[in-house]
C-alpha positions, 0 to 999 in steps of 0.5 A: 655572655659579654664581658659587661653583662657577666660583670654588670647582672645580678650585682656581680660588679660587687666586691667584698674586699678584706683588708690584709693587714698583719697581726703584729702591726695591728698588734703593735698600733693597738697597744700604742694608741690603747685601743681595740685591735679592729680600730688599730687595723681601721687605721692602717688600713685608711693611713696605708700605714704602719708608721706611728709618727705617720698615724698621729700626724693624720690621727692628732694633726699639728694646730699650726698648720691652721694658721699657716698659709706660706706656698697657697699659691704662687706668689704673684697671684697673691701678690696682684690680690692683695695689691687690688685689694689696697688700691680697693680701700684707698679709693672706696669702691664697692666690690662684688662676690659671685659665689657658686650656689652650693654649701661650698661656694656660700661658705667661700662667698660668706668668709670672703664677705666678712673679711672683706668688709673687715678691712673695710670694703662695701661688698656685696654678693650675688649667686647664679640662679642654678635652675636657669644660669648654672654654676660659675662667673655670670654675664648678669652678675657682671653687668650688676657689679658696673651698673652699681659702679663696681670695678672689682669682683671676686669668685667663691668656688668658682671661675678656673674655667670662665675664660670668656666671662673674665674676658667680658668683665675685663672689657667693661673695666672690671677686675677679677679675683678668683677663689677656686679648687676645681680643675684648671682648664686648658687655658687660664682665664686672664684673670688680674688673680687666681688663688688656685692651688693647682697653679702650684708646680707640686702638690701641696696640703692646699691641693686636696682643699674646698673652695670655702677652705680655699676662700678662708686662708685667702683672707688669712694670707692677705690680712698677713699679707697687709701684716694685720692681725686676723681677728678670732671672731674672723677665724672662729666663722672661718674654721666654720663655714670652711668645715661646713664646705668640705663636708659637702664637697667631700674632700680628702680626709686624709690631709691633716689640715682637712681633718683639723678644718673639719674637727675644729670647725664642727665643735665651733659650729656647735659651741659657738654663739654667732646668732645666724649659725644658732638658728641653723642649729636649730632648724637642722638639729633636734639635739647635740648629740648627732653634731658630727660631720657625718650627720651635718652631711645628712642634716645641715648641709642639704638645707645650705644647698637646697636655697641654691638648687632651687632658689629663684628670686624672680620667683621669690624663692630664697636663693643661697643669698639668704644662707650666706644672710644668716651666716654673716649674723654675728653676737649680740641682741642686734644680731638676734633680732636679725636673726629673728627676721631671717628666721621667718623668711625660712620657716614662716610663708608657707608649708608644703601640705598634702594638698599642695603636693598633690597639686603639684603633681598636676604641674611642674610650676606649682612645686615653685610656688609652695615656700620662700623658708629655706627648711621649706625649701629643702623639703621642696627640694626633696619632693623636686628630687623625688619626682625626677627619679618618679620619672627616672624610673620609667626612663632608666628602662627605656633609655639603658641596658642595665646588663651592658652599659659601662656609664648610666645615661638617662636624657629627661626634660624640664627637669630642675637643673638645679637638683639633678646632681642629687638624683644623678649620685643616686642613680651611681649608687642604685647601679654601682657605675658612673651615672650622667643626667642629661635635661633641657627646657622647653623653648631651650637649645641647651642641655644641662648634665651632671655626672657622678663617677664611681671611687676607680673611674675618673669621669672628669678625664673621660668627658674632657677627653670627649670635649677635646676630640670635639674641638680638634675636629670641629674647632670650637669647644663641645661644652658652652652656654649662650647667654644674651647681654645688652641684646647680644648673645655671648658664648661662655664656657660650661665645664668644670669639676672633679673626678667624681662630681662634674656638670657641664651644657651643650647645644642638643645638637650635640647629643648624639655626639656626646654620648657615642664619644662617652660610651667609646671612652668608656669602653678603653676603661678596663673592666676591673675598674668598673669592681664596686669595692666596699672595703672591709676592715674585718669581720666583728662577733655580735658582743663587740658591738657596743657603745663603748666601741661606737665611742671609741671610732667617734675618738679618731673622727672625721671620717670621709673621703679616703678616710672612710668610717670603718665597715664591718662583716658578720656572717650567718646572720638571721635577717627579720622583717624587711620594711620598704620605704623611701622619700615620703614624696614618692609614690612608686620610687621605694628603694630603701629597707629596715629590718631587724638582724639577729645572731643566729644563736638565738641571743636576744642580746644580740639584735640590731635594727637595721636600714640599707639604703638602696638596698630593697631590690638587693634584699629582695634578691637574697630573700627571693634565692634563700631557703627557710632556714638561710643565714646572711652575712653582712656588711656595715657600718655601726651607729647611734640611730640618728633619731635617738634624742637623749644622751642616755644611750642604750644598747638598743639605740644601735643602729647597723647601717647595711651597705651590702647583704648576701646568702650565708657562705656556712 
């Protein structure tokens, strides 16, 4: 048996790691902070330290580091910006935002916006249609800025790497400003700014930002730049929109700054009285109790993404325009009117009813004509991504060795480009690897893919790697879209990302080449870089899991990206039940479980409802290797039921969330 197949079958790649902490730091944090000896060691084991100081730096960050915006790039880049910009004000031009059409990118695009507009710029903006565009600076958006006589255009999260699309701009006479985080490329584009942290020489808080956060203390660095005073309402839907951002990019939580974003910006989310953000709340959330960044991730920010995956206004689908039209809505009866108004463009044209979903399974185009709301969007959305992973399925089987193959690469065809990056995490997650889909369109040359990678494999290098062979032996990049302007076809640049999250196109042609060069790259990665860890803080008897100690993790929220919630063990537990069910748009695709987790002692006390996610076919593999009286051990995280509405909680609203089960060891 092959080194991959004795790690990859039978979910051998899985690994329960314990963290190993010593008592007396445990002991010593505990009684500092007041707080349980398993949170104490939560901390030291997210913080990798014992420092005090250290902890209440990360765990209480100082306040001043919102306002501070010294070192967020070189100078200079600053510098040209803001020169740009005055010459803007004095000659009243009309200037252009071209966001990237995610949560991030229209929180970027709707900060930009209302501080632009603050200092008094006509400014309008303008998303790539995703489904046929992608992401990034577009040849179409450029020619709408000089057809309404803009010269200056400005990007959201988006545009480190569009060398020949700011080249194209520069030669009809148009300035641009890039607001970005990603990953700069091997050559900068000659852009008149880029308000990129990663130009800085050393790292800095800035580095580990969103592109919205990036866009925000943009906007706070120029209003002190121009020594004007930023106004609170300005900085209240800053902190908002830039919380929203970083939730869905998922950036580190271990920044302080990061996690004040975060804390800050979701309590002026759910206080706040701007009449845009209400109607979000109000089409996103049943009840204040579940305003937590980890639920907004679940609730909120898929119906930000959802316009933006699938949007079209050829199509009169809303595109992530009509997000960043309900954000910019502020106070007032005028603004509540407004918002009345956009209101009904989300929630008023039409439902998607069984009879239109059945009808949709007859063709592709009709799921493109049920609803122009955002909340019907999303649920469009949601039946989109479902029957791409119907399809997956059947493909997964044909296309992949499960056993063998170090990266999950699945080539479909008229799949919405625009939601493959959904099914593309799942099929990471189902199979505990990194995971690529790959998809053309009929009458199309070009194939869009997205990648997701596992937390110890840096999926960004390896296909960069990949591009960079390509250029060396065949002089031109792998990675590039045509496009056509005035009658000609142009080549731009068509690859960007993170470690973990990034998407790209290439000629058809090239397939065969991409993924010989993947699979080779993927094979210098070594083994134990393909171990899925779930970090385990310790485990927890069934009395410790209460209310008050849910309450007292929420105390040192946020959690996520490298800050993880904290995940528990029990063992020889009792498992009843097992329910299987799964997108209430997918017929064979059902791969989540509930089921009822007892204490083997036999204490009604102590029973917990459960769900694991992805987890059916791992479910059934324990049950169908157990015996009639087996125990299991567990491991998970602990919350309150997502669908519990009142604040008058009780015990049985705890809810264990299963990330992995196994056969009782004792």
């Amino acid at each position: 048996m092959s080194e991959s197949i004795a790690l990859f079958e039978n979910f051998n790649n899985q690994r329960w790691s314990f963290s190993k902490v010593n008592h007396d730091d445990v002991s010593n944090v505990s009684k500092t902070f007041d707080i349980h000896p398993l949170i104490a060691k939560m901390l030291i084991h997210n913080l990798e330290s014992v420092d005090i100081d250290y902890i209440a730096s990360i765990i209480k960050p100082e306040n001043k580091l919102q306002y501070d915006v010294d070192d967020l790039v070189p100078s200079e880049q600053l510098e040209n910006a803001v020169k740009r910009i005055r010459q803007a004000q004095i000659n009243s031009e009309i200037v252009y935002v071209n966001g990237d059409p995610d949560a991030d990118g229209i929180g970027g695009t709707a900060i930009l916006v209302a501080g632009l507009r603050q200092l008094g710029l006509e400014t309008k903006y303008i998303f790539p249609i995703r489904p046929t565009e992608g992401h990034g600076l577009q040849i179409r958006i450029i020619e709408a800025a000089r057809d309404d006589g803009s010269t200056l255009i400005f990007t959201a999260d988006c545009g480190t790497k569009d060398v020949a699309a700011v080249e194209y701009a520069n030669s009809l006479g148009i300035d641009v400003i890039i607001t970005d985080h990603h990953i700069l490329g091997h050559k900068l584009p000659n852009a008149l700014a880029i308000i990129n942290p990663y130009l800085n020489e050393t790292k800095n808080l800035y580095h580990d930002l969103a592109g919205s956060s990036i866009s925000f203390k943009f906007m706070q660095a120029v209003f002190k730049h121009m020594k004007k005073d930023f106004p609170e309402f300005l900085y209240e839907f800053g902190m908002i929109v830039s919380a929203l951002g970083s939730i869905s990019d998922r950036v580190s939580l271990l920044n302080p700054l990061n996690r004040l974003i975060v804390s800050d910006g979701v309590k002026f989310y759910r206080d706040t009285d701007r009449e845009g953000v209400k109607v979000l709340r109000k089409l996103s959330e049943g009840h204040h109790l579940m305003i937590k960044p980890r639920h907004l991730s679940r609730t909120v920010v898929p119906r930000l993404n959802a316009p933006g995956r699938i949007g079209n206004p050829e199509q009169n689908i809303p595109d992530a325009g009509v997000v960043v039209d309900l954000l910019l809505l502020g106070r007032g009866k005028r603004n509540a009117k407004k918002a009345e108004v956009v209101q009904k463009i989300f929630k008023s044209v039409l439902s998607i009813d069984q009879e239109m979903k059945q009808e949709s399974m007859k063709s592709n185009n009709d799921a493109f004509k049920v609803a122009v709301d955002v909340n019907n969007v999303n649920e469009k959305r949601k039946y989109i991504t479902a029957k791409i992973q119907d399809e997956m399925d059947v493909l997964v089987d044909e296309q992949v060795d499960i056993n063998s193959d170090r990266v999950i690469i699945v080539e479909g065809r008229n799949w919405n480009s625009g939601v493959i990056g959904i099914d593309t995490d799942r099929l990471k997650e189902r199979f505990l690897r990194p995971a690529i889909i790959l998809t053309s369109q009929s009458g199309s040359e070009y194939v869009r893919g997205s990648c997701r990678s596992i937390p110890r494999i840096n999926m960004y290098n390896v296909i960069d790697n990949v591009d960079q062979s390509y250029q060396k032996e065949f002089n031109k990049p792998l990675f590039c879209n045509e496009v056509e302007s005035l009658g000609e076809k142009k080549m731009v640049s068509a690859f960007g990302g993170h470690a973990q999250a990034c998407g790209f196109t290439l000629h058809r042609d090239n397939i065969s080449y991409f993924k010989e060069n993947i699979e080779k790259e993927m094979l210098d990665i070594p083994m134990e870089s393909f171990e899925y860890h779930y970090d385990i803080i310790d485990k927890i008897s069934f009395s410790d899991i209460n209310l008050d100690f849910i309450k007292k993790i929420d105390e040192f929220s946020p959690y996520g990206q490298k800050y993880a919630f904290p995940i528990f063990y029990l063992e020889s537990c009792l498992i009843r039940g097992g329910k299987v069910f799964g997108n209430k748009y997918q017929e064979s695709v059902k791969n989540h479980v509930r089921f009822q987790v007892e204490n083997a002692l036999g204490s009604e006390d102590y029973s917990f409802s459960s769900v694991g996610f992805n987890l059916w076919e791992k479910y059934c593999f324990v049950k169908e290797n157990s015996v009639e009286d087996s125990t299991f051990d567990l491991i998970f995280t602990i919350e309150i039921d997502p669908k519990v509405k009142t604040t008058k909680l009780k015990h049985s609203h705890i809810r264990l969330n299963v990330l992995d089960i196994r056969l009782g060891q004792s």
